[in-house]
C-alpha positions as CSV (number, residue, x, y, z in Angstrom):
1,X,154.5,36.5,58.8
2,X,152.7,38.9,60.9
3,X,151.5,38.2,64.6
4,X,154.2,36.3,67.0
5,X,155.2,33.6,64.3
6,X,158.0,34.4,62.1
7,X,160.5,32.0,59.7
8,X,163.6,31.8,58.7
9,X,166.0,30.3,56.1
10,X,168.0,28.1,58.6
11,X,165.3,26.8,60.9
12,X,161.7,24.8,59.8
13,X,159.1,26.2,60.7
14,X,157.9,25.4,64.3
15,X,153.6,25.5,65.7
16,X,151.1,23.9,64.1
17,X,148.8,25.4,61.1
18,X,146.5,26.6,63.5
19,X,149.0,28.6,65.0
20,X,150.0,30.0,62.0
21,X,146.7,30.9,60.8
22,X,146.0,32.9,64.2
23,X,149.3,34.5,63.6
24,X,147.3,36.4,61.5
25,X,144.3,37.5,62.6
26,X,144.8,40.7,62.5
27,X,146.3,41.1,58.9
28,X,144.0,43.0,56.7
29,X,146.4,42.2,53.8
30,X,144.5,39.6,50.6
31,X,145.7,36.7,51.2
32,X,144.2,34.6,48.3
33,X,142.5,36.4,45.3
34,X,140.3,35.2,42.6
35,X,140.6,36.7,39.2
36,X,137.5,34.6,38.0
37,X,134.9,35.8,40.6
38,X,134.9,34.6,43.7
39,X,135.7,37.3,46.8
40,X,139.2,38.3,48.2
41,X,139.7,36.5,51.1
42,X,141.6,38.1,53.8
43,X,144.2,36.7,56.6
44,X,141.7,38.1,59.0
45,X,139.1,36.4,57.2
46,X,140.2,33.6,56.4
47,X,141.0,33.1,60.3
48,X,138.1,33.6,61.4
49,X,136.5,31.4,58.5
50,X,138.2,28.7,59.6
51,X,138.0,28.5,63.1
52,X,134.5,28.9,63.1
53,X,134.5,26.0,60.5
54,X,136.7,23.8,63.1
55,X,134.0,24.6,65.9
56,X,131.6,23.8,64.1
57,X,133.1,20.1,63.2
58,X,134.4,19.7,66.7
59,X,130.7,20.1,68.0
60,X,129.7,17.9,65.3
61,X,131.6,14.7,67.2
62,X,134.8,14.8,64.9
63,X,137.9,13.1,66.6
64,X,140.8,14.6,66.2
65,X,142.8,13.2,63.3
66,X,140.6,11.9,61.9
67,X,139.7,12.1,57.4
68,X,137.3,14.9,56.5
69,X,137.3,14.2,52.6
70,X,137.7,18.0,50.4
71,X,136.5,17.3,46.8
72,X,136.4,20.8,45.5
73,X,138.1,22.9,42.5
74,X,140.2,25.3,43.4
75,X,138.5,28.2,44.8
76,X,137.4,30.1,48.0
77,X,135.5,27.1,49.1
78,X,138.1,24.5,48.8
79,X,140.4,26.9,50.8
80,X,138.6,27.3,53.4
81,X,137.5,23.7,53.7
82,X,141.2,22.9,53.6
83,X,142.6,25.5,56.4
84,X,138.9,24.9,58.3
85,X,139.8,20.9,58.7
86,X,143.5,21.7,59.1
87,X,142.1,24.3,62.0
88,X,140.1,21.8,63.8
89,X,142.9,19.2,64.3
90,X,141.3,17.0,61.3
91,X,143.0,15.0,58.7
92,X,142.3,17.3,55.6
93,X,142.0,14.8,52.9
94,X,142.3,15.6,49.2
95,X,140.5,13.8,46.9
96,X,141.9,14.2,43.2
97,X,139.1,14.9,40.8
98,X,141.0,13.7,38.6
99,X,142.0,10.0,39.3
100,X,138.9,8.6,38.0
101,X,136.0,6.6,39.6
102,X,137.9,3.8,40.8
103,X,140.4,5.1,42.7
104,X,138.0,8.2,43.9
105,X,135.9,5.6,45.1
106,X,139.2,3.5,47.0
107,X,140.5,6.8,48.5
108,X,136.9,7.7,50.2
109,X,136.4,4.1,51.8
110,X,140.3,3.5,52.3
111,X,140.7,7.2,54.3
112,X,137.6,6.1,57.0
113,X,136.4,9.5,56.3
114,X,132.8,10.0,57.5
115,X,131.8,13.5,55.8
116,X,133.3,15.5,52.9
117,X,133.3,18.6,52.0
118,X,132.0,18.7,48.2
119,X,131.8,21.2,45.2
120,X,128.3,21.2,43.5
121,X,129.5,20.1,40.3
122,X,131.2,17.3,41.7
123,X,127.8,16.1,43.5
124,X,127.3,13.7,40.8
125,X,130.3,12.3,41.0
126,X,130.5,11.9,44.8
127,X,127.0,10.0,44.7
128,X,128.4,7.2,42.9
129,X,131.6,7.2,44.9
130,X,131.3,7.1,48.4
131,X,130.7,4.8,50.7
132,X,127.7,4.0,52.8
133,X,126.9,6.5,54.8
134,X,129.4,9.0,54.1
135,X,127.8,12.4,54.4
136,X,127.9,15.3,52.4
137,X,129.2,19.1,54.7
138,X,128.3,21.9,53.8
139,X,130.8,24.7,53.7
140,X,128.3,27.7,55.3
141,X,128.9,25.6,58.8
142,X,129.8,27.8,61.4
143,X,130.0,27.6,65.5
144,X,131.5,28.6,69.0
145,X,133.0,26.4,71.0
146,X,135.8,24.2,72.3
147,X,138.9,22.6,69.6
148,X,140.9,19.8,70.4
149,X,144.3,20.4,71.8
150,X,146.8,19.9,69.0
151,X,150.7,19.7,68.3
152,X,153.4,20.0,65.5
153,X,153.7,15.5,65.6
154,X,149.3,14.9,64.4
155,X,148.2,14.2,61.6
156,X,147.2,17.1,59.1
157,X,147.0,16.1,55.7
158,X,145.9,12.7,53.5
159,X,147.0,12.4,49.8
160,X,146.8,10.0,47.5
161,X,149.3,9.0,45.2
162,X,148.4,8.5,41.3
163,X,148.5,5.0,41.6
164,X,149.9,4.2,38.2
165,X,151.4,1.0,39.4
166,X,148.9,-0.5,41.7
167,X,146.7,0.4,44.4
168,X,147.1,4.6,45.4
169,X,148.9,5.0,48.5
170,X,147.7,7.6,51.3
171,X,150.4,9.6,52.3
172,X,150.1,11.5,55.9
173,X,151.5,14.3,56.4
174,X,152.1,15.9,60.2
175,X,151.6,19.8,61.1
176,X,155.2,20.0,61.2
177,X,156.0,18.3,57.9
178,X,153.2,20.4,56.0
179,X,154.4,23.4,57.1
180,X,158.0,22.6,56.3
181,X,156.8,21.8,52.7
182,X,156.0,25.6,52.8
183,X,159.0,26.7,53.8
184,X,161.1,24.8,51.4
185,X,159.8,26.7,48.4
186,X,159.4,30.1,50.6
187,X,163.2,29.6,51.5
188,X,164.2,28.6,48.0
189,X,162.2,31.7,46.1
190,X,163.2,34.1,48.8
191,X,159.3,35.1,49.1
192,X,157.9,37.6,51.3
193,X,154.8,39.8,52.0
194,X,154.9,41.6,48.7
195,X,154.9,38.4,46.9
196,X,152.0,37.4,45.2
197,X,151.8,33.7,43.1
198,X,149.5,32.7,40.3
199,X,148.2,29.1,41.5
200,X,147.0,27.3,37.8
201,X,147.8,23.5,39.9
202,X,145.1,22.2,41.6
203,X,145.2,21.8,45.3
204,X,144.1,18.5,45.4
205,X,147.9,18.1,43.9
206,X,151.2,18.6,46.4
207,X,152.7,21.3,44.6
208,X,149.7,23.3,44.3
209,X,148.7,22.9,47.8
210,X,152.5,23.4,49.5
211,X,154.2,25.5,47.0
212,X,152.0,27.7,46.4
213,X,149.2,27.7,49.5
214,X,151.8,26.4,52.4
215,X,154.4,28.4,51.3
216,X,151.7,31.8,51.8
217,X,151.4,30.8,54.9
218,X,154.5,30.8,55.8
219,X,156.0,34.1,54.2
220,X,152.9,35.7,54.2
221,X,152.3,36.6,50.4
222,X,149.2,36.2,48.7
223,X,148.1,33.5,46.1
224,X,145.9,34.3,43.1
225,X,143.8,31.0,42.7
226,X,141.7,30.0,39.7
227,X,139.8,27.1,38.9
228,X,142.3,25.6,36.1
229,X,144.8,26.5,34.1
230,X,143.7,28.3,30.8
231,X,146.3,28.8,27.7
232,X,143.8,31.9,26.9
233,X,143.6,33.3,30.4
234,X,147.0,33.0,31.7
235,X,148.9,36.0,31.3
236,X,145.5,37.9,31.5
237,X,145.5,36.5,35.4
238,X,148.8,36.9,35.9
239,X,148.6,40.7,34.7
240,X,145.0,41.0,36.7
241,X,146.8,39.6,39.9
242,X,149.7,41.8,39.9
243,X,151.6,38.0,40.1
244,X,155.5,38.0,40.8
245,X,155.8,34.4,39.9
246,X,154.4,31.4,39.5
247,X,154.0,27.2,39.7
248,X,154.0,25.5,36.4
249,X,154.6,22.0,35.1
250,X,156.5,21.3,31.7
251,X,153.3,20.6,29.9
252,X,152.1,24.1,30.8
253,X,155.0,26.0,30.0
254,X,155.3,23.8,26.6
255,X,151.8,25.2,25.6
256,X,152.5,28.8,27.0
257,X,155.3,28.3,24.1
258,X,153.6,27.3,21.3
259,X,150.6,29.7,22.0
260,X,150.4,33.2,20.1
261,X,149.6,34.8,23.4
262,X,151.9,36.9,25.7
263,X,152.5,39.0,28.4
264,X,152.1,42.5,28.4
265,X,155.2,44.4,29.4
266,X,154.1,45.5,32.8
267,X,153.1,41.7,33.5
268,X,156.7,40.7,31.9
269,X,158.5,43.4,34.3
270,X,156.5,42.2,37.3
271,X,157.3,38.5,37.2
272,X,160.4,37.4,38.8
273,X,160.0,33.9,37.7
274,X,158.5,31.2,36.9
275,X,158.9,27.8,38.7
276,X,158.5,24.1,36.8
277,X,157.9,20.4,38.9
278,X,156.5,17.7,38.8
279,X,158.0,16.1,35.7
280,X,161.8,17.1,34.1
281,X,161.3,20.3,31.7
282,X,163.4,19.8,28.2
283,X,166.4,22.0,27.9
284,X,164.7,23.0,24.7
285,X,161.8,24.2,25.9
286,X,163.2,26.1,28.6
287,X,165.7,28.1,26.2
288,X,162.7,28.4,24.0
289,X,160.6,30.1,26.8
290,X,163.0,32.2,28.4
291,X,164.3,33.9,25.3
292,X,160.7,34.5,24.1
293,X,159.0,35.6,27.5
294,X,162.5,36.7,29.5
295,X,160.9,35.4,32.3
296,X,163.4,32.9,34.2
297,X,162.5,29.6,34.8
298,X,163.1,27.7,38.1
299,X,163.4,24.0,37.6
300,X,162.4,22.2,41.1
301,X,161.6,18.6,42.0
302,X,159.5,17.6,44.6
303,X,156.9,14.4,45.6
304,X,153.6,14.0,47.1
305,X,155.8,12.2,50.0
306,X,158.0,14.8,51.1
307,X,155.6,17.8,50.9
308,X,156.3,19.0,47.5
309,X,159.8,20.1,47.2
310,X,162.8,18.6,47.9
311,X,165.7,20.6,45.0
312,X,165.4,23.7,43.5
313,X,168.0,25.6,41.0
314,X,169.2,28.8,43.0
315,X,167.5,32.2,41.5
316,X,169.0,34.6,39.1
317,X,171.5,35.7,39.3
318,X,172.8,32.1,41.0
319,X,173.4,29.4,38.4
320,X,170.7,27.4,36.8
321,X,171.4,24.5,35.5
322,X,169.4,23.7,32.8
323,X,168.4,20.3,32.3
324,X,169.1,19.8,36.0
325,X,166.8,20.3,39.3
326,X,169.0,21.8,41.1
327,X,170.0,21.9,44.8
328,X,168.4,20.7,48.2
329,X,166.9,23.5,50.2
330,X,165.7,22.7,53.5
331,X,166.2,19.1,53.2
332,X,169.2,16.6,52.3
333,X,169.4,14.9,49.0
334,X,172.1,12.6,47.6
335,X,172.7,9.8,45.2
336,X,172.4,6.0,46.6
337,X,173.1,3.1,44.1
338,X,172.0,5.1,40.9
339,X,169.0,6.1,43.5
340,X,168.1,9.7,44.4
341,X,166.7,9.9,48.4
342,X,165.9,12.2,50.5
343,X,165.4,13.1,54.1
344,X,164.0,16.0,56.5
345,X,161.6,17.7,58.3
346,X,159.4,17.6,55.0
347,X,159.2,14.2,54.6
348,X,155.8,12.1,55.4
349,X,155.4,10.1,58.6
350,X,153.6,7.2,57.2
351,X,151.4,5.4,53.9
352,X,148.0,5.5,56.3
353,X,147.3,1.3,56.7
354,X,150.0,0.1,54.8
355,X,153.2,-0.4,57.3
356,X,154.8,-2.9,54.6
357,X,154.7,-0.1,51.9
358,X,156.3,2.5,54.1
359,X,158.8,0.2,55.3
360,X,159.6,-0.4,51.6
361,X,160.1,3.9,50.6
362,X,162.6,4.0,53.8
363,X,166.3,2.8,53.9
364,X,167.6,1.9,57.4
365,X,168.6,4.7,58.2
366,X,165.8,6.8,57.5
367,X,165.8,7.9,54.0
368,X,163.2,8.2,51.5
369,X,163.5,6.9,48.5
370,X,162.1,8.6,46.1
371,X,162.2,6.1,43.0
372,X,163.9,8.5,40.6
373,X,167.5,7.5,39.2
374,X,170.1,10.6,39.0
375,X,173.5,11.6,39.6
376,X,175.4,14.6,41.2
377,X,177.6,16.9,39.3
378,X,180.6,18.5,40.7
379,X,178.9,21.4,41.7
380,X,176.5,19.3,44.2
381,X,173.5,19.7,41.5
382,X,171.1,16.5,40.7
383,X,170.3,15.1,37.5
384,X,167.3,13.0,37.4
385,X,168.3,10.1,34.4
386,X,164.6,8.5,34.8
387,X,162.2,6.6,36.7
388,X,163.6,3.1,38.2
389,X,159.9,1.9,37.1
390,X,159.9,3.5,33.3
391,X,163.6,2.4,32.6
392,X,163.1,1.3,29.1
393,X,165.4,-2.4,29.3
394,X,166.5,-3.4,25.7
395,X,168.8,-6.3,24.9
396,X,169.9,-5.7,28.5
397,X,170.5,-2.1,28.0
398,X,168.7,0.8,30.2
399,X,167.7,3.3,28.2
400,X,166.5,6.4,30.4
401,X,162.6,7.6,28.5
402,X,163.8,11.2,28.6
403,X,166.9,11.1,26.4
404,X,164.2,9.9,23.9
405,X,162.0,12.7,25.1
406,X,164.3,15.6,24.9
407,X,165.5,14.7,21.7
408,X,162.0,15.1,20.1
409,X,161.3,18.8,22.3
410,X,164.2,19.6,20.1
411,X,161.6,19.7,17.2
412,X,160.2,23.4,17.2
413,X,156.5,21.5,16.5
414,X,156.6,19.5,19.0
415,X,154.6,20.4,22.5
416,X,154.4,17.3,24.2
417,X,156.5,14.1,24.0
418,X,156.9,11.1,25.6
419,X,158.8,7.2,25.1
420,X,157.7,4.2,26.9
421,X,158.4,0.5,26.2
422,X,156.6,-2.3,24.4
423,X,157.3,-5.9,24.8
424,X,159.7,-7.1,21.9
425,X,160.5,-11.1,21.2
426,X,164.1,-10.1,20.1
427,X,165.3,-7.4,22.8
428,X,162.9,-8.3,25.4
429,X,161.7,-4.2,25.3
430,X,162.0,-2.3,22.5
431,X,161.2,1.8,22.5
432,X,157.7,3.7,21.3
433,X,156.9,7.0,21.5
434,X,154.2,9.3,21.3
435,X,154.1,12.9,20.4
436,X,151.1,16.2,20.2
437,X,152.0,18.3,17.8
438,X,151.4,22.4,17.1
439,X,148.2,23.1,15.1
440,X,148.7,22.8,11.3
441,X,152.1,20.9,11.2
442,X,152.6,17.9,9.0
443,X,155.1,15.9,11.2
444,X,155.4,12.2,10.6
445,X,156.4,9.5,12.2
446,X,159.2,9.2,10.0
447,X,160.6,12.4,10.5
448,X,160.7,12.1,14.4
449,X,162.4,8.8,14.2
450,X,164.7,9.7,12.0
451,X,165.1,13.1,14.2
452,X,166.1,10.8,17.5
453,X,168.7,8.6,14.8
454,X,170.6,11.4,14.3
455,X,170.9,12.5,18.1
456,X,171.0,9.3,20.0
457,X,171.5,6.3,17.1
458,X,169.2,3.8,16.3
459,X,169.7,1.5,19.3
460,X,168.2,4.0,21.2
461,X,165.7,6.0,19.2
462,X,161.6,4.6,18.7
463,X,160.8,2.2,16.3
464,X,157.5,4.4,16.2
465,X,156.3,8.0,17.2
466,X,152.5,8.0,17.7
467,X,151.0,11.3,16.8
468,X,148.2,11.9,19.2
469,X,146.2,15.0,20.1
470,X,146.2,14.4,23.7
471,X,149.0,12.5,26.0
472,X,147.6,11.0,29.1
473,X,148.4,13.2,32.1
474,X,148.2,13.2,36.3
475,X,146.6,16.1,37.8
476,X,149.6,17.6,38.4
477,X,150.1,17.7,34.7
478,X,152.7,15.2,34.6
479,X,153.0,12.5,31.4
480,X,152.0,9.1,32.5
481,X,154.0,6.7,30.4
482,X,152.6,3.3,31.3
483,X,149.3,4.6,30.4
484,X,150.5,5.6,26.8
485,X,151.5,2.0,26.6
486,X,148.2,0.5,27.7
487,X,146.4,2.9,25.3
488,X,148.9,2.0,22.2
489,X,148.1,-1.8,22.9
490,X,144.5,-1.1,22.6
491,X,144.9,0.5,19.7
492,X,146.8,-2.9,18.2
């Protein structure tokens, strides 16, 4: 980074994100472009943009710390919301557009959030979310004045989780712990001024807001940022953008797959790779991608709670394991009683109001747990075997959803695929599964079943594989298997 901060591999990052923003003031360098319209933003600029947007907030009577809500796309007006509220001392909190009414509505009221920054097509749904009284900022705000003295230890950032099991959880995050969710992917990538990622994740999501905005910060490389991600547009952007990598989930690189679309050579040369989270990517469809596009992939893992990443597979030419997440980087990660956790300076400080829950996601001494079940091979990678809450549980047998999964990816039609349980009288669970399929192919059900038979035996393989044209999805992209379950028992 330019000015008087600077990183390095061994050491988190130290400041606040106001002191790494004025770190730059004085870079004339892009630091996020917008293939789709809106206007380069410099380091410089966006500086100044956001300090003036902190002044004005300060002057409005904010405290500091306290929730300003962000309910934009991704765009020039959602970053500068974000790094104007992180500026100020405030509590940037990301509403996930999403998580539907219900839990929009929870995260507004539950964040004590007084104003929020909102895009103009998401006006409508803000009217019929928010609480009394909550007001509506515009993002043209602008003033001179006194901030509020800040450190590394105050609250910067409110999350909410997807809340698949209950009530969403808000997850704080400090300066310290943001910034060290940048610098776990910067450190892990080897990125650097020249580097320039193509952002498809929203920002209202950890990994697109850490591992691909956090992690600019910190190295100082630019960020192409567009509104969604587009099957049609992708390697169009990427080629536009001059991108050198970027941050995918498996349901995005599955359809990159299956499309007839691909990169242009230059756009191929450029990108040194390509990075999946957020859910495990089939072995299937990684081989598939990397011998069509030779573009490597990166398997990761990472959670809203610990700032995005937490294991990364080394870069070429180090060892990728496929099938596996890799290594920790910046952070400690082993294997407690089948249970993967995790601690370091990445990890939240707290679930806002809810001292019980973050009690619960701690051991004793002090590490996360991050709810995933895995193992550790000889080499110190992970494996992640499932989630302890999706563990499929048949005559008293735990049969990890993915085996399921990656034996159906194995199918050349099949893009998306996912097994989830369903109450049985005789086992107690027994195994569905659900399946989208490439345009045009006549896949059955009894095909894919008999497909898993023959790689896992029929203990183990679905009774039934639902053919649908959509799987349920987080807005990270991620398959959300207890929804597929409520949607099949509708459908009963």
């Amino acid at each position: 980074m330019t000015g008087d901060m600077a990183w390095n591999a061994e050491t988190p990052p130290g400041g606040t994100i106001r002191d790494w923003v004025d770190a730059s003031k004085d870079d004339p360098r892009p630091a996020f472009v917008f293939p789709r319209g809106d206007a380069v933003l410099t380091w410089a600029d966006l500086q100044s943009e956001a300090r003036g947007i902190a002044q004005a907030l300060t002057a409005l009577g904010m405290s500091k710390g306290e929730s300003v809500a962000i309910m934009m796309p991704n765009g020039r007006e959602a970053i500068l919301a974000l790094f104007g509220v992180l500026y100020g001392g405030f509590r940037a909190t990301m509403i996930n557009l999403a998580a539907g009414p219900d839990a929009i509505a929870y995260a507004l009221d539950h964040s004590d959030a007084r104003c929020a920054f909102v895009g103009i097509d998401q006006l409508p749904l803000f009217d019929t979310t928010r609480p009394k009284g909550m007001s509506v900022m515009s993002i043209s705000i602008r003033a001179d004045g006194a901030l509020h003295d800040i450190s590394p230890s105050d609250h910067a950032l409110l999350m909410y989780t997807s809340g698949t099991t209950g009530r969403p959880k808000g997850v704080v995050h400090t300066h310290s712990s943001l910034l060290a969710g940048g610098w776990t992917s910067a450190v892990a990538h080897d990125l650097g001024q020249n580097d320039c990622g193509m952002c498809v994740l929203p920002i209202y999501h950890i990994n697109g807001l850490c591992v691909s905005v956090m992690s600019a910060l910190i190295a100082g490389g630019t960020v192409a940022m567009v509104p969604r991600f587009s099957t049609r547009e992708f390697w169009q952007d990427c080629g536009r953008v001059n991108a050198t990598w970027f941050s995918a989930v498996p349901t995005i690189i599955s359809h990159l797959l299956h499309s007839e679309l691909t990169p242009d050579e230059a756009t191929r040369a450029r990108l040194r790779f390509a990075r999946s989270a957020s859910a495990p990517l089939s072995p299937d469809v990684q081989s598939a991608f990397e011998a069509r596009f030779e573009v490597p992939i990166v398997e990761t893992m990472g959670l809203t709670e610990t700032a995005a990443q937490i294991l990364s597979n080394p870069l070429p030419p180090g060892t990728r394991k496929i099938g596996s997440p890799g290594i920790a980087y910046g952070n400690e990660a082993t294997v407690r009683d089948g249970e993967i956790i995790v601690r370091g300076p990445n990890v939240m400080l707290e679930y806002l109001k809810n001292p019980t829950a973050t009690e619960d996601t701690f051991t004793k001494d002090g590490w996360l747990r991050t709810g995933d079940l895995g193992r550790i091979d000889e080499d110190g990678y992970l494996f992640v075997t499932g989630r302890i809450k999706e563990l499929i549980i048949k005559g008293g047998e735990n049969i990890a959803p993915r085996e399921i999964d990656e034996a159906l990816y194995a199918h050349p039609d099949v893009i998306e695929a996912a097994a989830f349980a369903c109450p049985c009288p005789t086992y107690g669970e027994r195994v569905e599964a659900a399946v989208t399929l490439s345009a045009g192919s006549s896949l059955a059900n009894e095909t894919l079943v008999a497909l898993c038979v023959d790689k896992l035996g029929k203990f183990k393989s679905p009774d039934r594989v639902h053919i649908l044209d959509d799987l349920p999805k987080g807005p990270s992209g991620k398959i959300q298997r207890l929804k597929l379950f409520e949607m099949m028992a509708e459908k009963v």
